[in-house]
N, C-alpha and C positions, 0 to 999 in steps of 0.2 A: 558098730556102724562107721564106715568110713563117710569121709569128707563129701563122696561125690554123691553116696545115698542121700544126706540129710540134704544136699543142694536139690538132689529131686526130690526131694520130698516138700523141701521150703517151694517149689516151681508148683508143685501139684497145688498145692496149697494155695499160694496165688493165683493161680489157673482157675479152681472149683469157684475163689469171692469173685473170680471176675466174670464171670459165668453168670454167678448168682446177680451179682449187678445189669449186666446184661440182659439176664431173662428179666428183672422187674422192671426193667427199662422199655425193653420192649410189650410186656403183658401191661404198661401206662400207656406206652402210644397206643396199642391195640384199642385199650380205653376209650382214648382221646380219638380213634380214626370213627370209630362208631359212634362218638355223641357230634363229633361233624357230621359224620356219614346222617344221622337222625334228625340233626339240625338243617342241611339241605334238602332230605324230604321235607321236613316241615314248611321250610321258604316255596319249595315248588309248591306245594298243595298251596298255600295262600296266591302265589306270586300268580298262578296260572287263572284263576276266578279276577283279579283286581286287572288283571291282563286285558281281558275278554269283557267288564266295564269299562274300560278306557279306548276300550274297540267302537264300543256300542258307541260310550259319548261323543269319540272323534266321528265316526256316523252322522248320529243326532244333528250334531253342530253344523255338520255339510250340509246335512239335509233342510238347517234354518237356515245356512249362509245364500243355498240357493233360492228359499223362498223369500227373502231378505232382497235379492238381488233382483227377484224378478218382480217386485212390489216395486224399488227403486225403478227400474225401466219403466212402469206402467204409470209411475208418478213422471218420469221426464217425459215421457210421450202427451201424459195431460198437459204440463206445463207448456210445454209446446204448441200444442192446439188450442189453450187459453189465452199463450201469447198473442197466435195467430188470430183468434177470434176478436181479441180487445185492439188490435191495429187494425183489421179490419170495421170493427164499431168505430172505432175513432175515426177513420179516414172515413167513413159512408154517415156519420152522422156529427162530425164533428163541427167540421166548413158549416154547413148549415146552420148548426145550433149557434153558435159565437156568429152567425149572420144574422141569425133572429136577434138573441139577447142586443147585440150592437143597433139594431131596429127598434126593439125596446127600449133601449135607453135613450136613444136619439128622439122617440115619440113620448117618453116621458119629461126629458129635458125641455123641450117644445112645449107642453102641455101646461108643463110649469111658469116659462117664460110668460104663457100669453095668460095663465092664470095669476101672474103677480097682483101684487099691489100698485102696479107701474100704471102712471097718469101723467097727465100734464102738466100737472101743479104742482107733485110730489114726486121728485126723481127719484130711482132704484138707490137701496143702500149701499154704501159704497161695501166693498168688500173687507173684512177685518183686517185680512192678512194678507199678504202681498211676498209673493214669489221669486226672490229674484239669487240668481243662479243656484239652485238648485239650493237656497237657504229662505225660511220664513221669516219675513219681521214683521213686527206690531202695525197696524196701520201707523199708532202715535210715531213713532220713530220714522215709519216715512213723510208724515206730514211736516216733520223737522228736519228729515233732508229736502222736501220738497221746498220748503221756506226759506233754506238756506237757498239752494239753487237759485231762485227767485232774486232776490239781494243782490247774489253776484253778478 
């Protein structure tokens, strides 16, 4: 055997393992393309039902957003017309009433006056407290500015 046969022969040789690696290489991916290939039917079968739920609830949810919406109109509209009806109560019955009440009080105030214990011989009691700007003091304490004032 010359030199150049054993070179083919050592080439063949290398040739058939590379082959051999090659085909097992390729009969793994072949593998590997069919439990993807198996694994993406499986995603679609689920993905297409959870699809067609999420259809339905986005639906659903329009369908409350609208009756949601038109509840809210039919509440502004009352609101508006309870507005309007309590401004009109007030303006058609209000004047009046606070004209009575201030009649009443004015006819009980009177009532009072001339039902005192007020005579001739016993004058009205003085009042306790005494008013003066916008602060209350003890009668006593005005009868002691009164007395000073007097003095002076």
């Amino acid at each position: 055997m010359s030199g150049g046969e054993v070179a083919g022969i050592l080439v063949a040789v290398f040739w058939a393992i590379l082959v051999s690696f090659l085909a097992v290489a390729l009969a793994r991916l072949a593998q590997t393309l069919r439990a993807t290939t198996k694994l993406v039917a499986d995603v679609t079968e689920q993905a297409v039902p959870l699809l067609a739920d999420a259809s339905s609830a986005v639906r659903s949810a329009q369908t409350q957003i609208d009756r949601v919406d038109a509840i809210a109109s039919d509440v502004q509209e009352v609101t508006s017309n309870a507005s309007a009806l309590s401004s009109t109560v007030a303006s058609t019955f209000g004047g009046p009433l606070v004209k009575v009440a201030a009649f009443g009080y004015g006819v009980r105030r009177a009532i009072s006056r001339k039902a005192g214990p007020e005579t001739k011989d016993m004058p009205a009691k003085p009042s306790r407290r005494t008013v003066i700007v916008g602060r209350t003091v003890p009668s006593a304490r005005q009868r002691k500015r009164d007395n000073r004032n007097k003095r002076d």
